[in-house]
mmCIF file as Biopython writes it, N, C-alpha, C and O atoms, coordinates in Angstrom:
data_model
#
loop_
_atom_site.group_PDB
_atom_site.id
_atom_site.type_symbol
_atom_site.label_atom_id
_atom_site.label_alt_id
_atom_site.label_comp_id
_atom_site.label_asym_id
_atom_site.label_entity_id
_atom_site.label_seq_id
_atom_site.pdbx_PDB_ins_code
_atom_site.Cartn_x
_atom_site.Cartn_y
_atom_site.Cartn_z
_atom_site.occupancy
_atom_site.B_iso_or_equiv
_atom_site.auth_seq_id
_atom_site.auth_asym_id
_atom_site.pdbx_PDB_model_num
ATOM 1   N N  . UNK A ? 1  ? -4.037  0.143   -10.832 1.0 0.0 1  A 1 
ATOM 2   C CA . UNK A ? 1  ? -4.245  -1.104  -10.157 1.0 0.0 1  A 1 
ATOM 3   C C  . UNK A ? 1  ? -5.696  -1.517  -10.380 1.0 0.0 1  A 1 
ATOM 4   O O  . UNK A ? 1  ? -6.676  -0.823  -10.109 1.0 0.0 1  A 1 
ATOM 5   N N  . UNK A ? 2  ? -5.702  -2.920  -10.989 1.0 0.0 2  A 1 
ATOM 6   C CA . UNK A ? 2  ? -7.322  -3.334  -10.754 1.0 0.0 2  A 1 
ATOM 7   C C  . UNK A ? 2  ? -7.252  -4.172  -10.023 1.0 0.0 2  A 1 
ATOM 8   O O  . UNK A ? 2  ? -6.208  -4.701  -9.641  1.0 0.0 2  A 1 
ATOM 9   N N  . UNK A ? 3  ? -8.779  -4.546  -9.573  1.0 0.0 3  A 1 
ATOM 10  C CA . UNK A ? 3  ? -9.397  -5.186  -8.521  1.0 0.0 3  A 1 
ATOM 11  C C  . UNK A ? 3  ? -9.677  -6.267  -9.704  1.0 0.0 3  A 1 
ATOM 12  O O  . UNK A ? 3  ? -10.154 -5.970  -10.799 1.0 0.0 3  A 1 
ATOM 13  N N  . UNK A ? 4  ? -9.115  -8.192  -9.097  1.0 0.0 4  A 1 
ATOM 14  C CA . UNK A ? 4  ? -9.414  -8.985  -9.804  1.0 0.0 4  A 1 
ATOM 15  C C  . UNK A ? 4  ? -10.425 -9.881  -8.550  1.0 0.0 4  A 1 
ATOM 16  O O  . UNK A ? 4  ? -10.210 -9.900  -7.338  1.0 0.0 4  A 1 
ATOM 17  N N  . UNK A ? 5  ? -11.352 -10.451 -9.168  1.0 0.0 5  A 1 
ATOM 18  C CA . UNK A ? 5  ? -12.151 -11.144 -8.319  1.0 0.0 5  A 1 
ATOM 19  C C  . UNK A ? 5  ? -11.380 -12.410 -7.862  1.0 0.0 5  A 1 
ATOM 20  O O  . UNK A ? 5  ? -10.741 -12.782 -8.845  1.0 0.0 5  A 1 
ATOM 21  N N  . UNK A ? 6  ? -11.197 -13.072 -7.027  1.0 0.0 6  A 1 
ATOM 22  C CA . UNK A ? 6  ? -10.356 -14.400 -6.863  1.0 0.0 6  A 1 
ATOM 23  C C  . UNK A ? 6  ? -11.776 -15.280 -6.405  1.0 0.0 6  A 1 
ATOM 24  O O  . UNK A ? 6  ? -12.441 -14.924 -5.433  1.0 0.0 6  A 1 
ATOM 25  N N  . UNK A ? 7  ? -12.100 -16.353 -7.159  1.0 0.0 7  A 1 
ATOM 26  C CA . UNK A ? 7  ? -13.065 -17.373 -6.260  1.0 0.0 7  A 1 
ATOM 27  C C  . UNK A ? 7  ? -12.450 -18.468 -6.183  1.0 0.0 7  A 1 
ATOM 28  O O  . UNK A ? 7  ? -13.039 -19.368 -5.584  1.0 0.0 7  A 1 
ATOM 29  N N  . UNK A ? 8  ? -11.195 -18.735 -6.707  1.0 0.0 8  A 1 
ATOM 30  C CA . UNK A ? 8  ? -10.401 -19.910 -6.125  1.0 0.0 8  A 1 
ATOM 31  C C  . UNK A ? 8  ? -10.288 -20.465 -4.886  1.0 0.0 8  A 1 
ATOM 32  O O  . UNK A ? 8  ? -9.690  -19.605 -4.241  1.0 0.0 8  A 1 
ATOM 33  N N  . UNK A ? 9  ? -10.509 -21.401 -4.162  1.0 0.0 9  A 1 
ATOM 34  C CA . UNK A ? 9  ? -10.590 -21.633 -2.895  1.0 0.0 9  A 1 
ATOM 35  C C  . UNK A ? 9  ? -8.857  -22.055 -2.480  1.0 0.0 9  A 1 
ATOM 36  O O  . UNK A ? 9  ? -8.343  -22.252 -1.379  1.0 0.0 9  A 1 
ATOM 37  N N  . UNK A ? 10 ? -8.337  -22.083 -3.714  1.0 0.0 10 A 1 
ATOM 38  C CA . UNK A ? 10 ? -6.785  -22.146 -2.842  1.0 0.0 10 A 1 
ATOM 39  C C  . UNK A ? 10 ? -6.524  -20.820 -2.545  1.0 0.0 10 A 1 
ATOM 40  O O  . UNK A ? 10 ? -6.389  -20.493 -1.366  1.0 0.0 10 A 1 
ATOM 41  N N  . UNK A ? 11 ? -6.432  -20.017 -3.425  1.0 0.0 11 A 1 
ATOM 42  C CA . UNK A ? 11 ? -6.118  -18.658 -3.056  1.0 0.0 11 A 1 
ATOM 43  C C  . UNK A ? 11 ? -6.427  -18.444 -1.763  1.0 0.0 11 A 1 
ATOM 44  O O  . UNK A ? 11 ? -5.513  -18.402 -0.940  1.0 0.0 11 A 1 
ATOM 45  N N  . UNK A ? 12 ? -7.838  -18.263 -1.348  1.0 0.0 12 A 1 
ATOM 46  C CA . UNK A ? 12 ? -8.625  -17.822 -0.396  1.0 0.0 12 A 1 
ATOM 47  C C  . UNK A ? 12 ? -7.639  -18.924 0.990   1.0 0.0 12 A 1 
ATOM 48  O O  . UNK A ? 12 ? -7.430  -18.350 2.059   1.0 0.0 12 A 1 
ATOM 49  N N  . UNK A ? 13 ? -7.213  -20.158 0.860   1.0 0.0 13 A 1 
ATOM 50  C CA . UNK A ? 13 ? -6.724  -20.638 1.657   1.0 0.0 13 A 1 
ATOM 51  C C  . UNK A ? 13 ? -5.238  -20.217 1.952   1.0 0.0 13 A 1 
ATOM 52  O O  . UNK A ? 13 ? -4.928  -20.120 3.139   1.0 0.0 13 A 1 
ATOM 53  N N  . UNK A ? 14 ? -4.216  -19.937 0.923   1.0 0.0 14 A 1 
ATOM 54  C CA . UNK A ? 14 ? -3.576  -19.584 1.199   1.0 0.0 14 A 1 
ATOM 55  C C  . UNK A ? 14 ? -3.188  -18.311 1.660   1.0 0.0 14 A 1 
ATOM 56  O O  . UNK A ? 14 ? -2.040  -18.256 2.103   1.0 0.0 14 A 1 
ATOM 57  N N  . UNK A ? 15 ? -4.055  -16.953 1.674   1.0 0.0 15 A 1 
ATOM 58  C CA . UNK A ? 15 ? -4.588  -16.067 2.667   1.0 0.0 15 A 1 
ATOM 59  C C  . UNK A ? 15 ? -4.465  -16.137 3.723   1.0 0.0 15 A 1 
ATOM 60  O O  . UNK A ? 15 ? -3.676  -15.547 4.461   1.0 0.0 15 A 1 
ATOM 61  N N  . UNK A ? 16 ? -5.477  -17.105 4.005   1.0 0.0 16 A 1 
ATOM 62  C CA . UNK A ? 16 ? -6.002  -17.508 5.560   1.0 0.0 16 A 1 
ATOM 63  C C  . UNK A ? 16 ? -4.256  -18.063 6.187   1.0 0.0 16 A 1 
ATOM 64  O O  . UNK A ? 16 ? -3.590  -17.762 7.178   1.0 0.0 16 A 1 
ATOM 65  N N  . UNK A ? 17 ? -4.056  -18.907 5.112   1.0 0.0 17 A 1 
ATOM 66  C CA . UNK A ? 17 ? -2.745  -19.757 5.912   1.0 0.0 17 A 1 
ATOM 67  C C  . UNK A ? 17 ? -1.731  -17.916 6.192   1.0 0.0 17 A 1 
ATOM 68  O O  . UNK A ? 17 ? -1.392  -17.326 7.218   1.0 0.0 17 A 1 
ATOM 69  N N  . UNK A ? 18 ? -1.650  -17.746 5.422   1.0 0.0 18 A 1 
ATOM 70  C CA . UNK A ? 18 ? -0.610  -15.701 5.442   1.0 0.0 18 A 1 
ATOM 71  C C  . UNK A ? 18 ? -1.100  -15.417 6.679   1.0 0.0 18 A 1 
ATOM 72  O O  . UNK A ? 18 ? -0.225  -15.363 7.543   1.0 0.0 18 A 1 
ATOM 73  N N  . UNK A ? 19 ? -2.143  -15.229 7.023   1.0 0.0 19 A 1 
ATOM 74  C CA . UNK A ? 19 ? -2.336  -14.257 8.008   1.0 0.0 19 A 1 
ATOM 75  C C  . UNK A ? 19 ? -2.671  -14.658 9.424   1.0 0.0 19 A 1 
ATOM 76  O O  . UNK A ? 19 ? -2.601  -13.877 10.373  1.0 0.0 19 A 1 
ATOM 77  N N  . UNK A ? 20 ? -3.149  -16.295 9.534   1.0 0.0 20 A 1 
ATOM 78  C CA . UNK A ? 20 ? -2.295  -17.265 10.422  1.0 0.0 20 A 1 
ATOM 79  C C  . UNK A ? 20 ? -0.958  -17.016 10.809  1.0 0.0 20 A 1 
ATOM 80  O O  . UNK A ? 20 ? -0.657  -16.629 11.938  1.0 0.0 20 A 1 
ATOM 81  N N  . UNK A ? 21 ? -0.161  -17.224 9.915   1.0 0.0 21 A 1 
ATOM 82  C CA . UNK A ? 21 ? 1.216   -17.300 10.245  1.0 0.0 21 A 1 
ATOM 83  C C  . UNK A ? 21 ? 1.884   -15.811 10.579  1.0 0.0 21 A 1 
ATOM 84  O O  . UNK A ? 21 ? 2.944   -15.777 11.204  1.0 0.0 21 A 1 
ATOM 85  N N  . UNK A ? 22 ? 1.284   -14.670 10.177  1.0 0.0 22 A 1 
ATOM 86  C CA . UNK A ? 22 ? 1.879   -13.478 10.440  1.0 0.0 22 A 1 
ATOM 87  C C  . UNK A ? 22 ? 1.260   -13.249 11.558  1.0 0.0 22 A 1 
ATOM 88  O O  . UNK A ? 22 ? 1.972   -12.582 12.309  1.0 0.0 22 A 1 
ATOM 89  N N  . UNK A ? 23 ? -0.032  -13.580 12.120  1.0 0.0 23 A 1 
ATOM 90  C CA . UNK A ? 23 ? -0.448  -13.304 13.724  1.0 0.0 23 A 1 
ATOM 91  C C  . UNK A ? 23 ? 0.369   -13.971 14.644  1.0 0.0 23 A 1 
ATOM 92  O O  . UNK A ? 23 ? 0.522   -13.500 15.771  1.0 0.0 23 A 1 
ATOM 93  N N  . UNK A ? 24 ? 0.888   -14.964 14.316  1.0 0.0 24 A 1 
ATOM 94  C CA . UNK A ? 24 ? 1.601   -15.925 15.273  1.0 0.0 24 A 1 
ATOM 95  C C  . UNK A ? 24 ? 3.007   -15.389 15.164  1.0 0.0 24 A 1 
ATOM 96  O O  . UNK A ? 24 ? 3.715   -15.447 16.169  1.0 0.0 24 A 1 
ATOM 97  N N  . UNK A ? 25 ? 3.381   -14.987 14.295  1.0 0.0 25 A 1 
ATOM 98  C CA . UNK A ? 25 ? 4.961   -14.090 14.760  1.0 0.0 25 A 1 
ATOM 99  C C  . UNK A ? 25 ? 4.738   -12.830 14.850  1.0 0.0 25 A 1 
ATOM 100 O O  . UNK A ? 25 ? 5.814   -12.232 14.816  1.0 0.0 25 A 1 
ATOM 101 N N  . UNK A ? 26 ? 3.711   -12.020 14.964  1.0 0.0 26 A 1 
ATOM 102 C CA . UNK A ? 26 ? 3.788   -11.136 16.285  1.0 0.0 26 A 1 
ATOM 103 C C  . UNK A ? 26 ? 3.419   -11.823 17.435  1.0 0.0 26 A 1 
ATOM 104 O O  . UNK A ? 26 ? 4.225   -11.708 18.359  1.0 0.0 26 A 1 
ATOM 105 N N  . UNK A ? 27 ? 2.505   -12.457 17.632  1.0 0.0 27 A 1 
ATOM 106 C CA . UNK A ? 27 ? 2.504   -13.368 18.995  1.0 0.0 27 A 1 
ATOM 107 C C  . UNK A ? 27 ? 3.970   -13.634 19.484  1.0 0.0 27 A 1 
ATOM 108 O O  . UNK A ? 27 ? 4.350   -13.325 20.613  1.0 0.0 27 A 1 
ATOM 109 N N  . UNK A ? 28 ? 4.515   -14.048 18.833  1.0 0.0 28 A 1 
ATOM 110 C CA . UNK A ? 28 ? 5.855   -14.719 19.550  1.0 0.0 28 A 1 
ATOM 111 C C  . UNK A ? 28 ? 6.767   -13.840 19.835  1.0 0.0 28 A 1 
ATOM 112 O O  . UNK A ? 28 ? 7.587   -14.203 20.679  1.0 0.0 28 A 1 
ATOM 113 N N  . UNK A ? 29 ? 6.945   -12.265 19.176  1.0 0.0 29 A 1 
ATOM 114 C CA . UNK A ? 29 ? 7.329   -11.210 19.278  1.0 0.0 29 A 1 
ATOM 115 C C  . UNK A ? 29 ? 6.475   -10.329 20.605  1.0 0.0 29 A 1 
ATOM 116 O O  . UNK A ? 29 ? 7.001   -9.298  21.023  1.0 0.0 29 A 1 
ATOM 117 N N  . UNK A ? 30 ? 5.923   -10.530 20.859  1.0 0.0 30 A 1 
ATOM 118 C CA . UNK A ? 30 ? 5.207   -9.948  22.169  1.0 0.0 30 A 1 
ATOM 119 C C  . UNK A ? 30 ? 5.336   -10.595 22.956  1.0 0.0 30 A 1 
ATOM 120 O O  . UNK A ? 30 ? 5.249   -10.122 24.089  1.0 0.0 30 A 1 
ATOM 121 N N  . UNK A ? 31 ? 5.631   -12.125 22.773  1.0 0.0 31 A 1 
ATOM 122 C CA . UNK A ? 31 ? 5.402   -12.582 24.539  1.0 0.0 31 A 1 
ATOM 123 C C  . UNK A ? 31 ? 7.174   -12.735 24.621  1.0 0.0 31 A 1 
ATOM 124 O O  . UNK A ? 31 ? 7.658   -13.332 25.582  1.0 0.0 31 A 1 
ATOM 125 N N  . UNK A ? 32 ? 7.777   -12.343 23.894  1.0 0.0 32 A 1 
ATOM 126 C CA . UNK A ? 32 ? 9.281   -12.106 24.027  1.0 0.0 32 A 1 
ATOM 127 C C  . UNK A ? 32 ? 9.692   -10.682 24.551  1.0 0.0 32 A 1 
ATOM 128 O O  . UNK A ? 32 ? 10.811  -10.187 24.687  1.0 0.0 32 A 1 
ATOM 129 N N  . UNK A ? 33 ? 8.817   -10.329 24.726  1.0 0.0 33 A 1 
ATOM 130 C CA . UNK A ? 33 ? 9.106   -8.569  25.064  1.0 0.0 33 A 1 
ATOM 131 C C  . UNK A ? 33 ? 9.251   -8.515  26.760  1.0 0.0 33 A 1 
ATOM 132 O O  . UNK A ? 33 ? 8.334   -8.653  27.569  1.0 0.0 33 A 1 
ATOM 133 N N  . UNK A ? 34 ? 10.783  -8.256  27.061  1.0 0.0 34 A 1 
ATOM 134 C CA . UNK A ? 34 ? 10.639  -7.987  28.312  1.0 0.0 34 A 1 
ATOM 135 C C  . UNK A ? 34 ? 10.732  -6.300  28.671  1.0 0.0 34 A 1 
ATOM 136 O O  . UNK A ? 34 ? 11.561  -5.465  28.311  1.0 0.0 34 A 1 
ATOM 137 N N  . UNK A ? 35 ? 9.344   -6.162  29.658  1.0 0.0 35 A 1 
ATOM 138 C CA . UNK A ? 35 ? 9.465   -4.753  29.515  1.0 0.0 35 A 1 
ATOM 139 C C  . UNK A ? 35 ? 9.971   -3.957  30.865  1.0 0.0 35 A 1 
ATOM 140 O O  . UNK A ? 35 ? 9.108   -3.660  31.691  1.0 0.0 35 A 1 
ATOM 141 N N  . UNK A ? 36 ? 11.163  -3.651  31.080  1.0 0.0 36 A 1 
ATOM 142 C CA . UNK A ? 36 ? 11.624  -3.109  32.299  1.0 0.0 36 A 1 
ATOM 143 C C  . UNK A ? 36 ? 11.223  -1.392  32.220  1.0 0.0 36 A 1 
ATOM 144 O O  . UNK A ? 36 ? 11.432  -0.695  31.226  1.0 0.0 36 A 1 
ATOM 145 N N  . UNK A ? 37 ? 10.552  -0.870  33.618  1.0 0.0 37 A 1 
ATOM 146 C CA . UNK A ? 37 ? 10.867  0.655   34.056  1.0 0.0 37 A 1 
ATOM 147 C C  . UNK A ? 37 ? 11.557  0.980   34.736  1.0 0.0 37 A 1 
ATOM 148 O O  . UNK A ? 37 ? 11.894  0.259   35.674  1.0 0.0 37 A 1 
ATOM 149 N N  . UNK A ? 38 ? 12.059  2.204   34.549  1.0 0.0 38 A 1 
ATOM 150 C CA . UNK A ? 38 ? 13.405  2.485   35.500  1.0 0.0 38 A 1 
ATOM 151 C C  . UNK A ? 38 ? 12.520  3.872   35.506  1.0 0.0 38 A 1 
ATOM 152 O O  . UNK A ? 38 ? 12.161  4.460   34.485  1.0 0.0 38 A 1 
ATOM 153 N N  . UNK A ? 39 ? 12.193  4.347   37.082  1.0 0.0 39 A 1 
ATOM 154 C CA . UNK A ? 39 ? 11.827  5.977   36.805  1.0 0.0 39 A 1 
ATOM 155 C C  . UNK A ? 39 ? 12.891  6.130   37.800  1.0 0.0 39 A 1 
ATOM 156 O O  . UNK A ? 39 ? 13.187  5.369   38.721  1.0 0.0 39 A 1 
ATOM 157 N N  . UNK A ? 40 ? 13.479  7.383   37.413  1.0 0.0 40 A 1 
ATOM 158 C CA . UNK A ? 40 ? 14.660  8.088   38.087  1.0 0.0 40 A 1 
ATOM 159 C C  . UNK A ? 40 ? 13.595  8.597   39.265  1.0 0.0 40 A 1 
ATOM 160 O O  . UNK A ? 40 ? 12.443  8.958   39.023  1.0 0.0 40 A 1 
ATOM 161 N N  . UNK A ? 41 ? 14.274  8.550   40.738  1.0 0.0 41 A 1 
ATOM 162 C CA . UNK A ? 41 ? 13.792  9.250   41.559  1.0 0.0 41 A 1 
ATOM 163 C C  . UNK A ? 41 ? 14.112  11.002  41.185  1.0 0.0 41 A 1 
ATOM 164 O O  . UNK A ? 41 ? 14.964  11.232  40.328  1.0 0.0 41 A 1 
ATOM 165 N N  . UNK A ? 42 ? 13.450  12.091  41.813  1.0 0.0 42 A 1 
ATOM 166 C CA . UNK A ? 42 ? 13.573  13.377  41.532  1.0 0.0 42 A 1 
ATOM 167 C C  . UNK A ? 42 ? 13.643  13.754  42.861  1.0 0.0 42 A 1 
ATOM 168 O O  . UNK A ? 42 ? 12.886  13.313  43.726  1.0 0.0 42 A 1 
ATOM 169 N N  . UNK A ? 43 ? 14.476  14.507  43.039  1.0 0.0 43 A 1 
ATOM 170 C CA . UNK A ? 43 ? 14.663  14.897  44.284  1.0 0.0 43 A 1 
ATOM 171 C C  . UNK A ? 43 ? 14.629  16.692  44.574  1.0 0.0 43 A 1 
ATOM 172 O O  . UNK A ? 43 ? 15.439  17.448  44.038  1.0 0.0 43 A 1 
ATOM 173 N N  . UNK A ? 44 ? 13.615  17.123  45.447  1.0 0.0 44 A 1 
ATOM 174 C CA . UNK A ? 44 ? 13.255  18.653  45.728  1.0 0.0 44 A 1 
ATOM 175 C C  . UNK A ? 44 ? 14.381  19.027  46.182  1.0 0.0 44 A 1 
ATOM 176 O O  . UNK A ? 44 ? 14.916  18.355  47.064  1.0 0.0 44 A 1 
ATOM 177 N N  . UNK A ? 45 ? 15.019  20.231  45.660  1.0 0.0 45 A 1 
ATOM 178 C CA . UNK A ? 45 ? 16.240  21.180  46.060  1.0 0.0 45 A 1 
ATOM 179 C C  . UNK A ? 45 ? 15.774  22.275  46.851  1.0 0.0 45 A 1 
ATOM 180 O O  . UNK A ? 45 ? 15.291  23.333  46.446  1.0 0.0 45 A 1 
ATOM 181 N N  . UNK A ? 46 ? 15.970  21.908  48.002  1.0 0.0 46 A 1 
ATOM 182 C CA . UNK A ? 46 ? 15.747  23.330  48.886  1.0 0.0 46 A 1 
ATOM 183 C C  . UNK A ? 46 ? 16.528  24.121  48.652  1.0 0.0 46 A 1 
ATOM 184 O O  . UNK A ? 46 ? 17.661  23.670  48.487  1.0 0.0 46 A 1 
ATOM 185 N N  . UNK A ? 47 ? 16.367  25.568  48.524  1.0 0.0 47 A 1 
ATOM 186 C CA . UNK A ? 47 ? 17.142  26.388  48.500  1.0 0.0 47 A 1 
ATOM 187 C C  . UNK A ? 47 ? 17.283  27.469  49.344  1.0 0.0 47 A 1 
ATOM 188 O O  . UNK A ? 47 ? 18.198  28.274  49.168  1.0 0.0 47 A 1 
#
């Protein structure tokens, strides 16, 4: 694999636009997260 220099300013924009758009669908994936706990009560067995 080589490393190519990019100084294109579309490139560099369409980047920016990628990683815009991939922050915002985890955004929308997190605030969709409903998070329920259920802790089982435990109950001491006398014996």
């Amino acid at each position: 694999m080589y490393s190519i220099p990019i100084s294109d300013s579309r490139v560099r924009e369409l980047i920016t636009w990628y990683l815009q758009a991939l922050q915002r669908a985890v955004d929308v994936v997190w605030e969709n997260i409903e998070w329920n706990y259920v802790f089982s009560k435990i109950e001491k067995k006398i014996e």
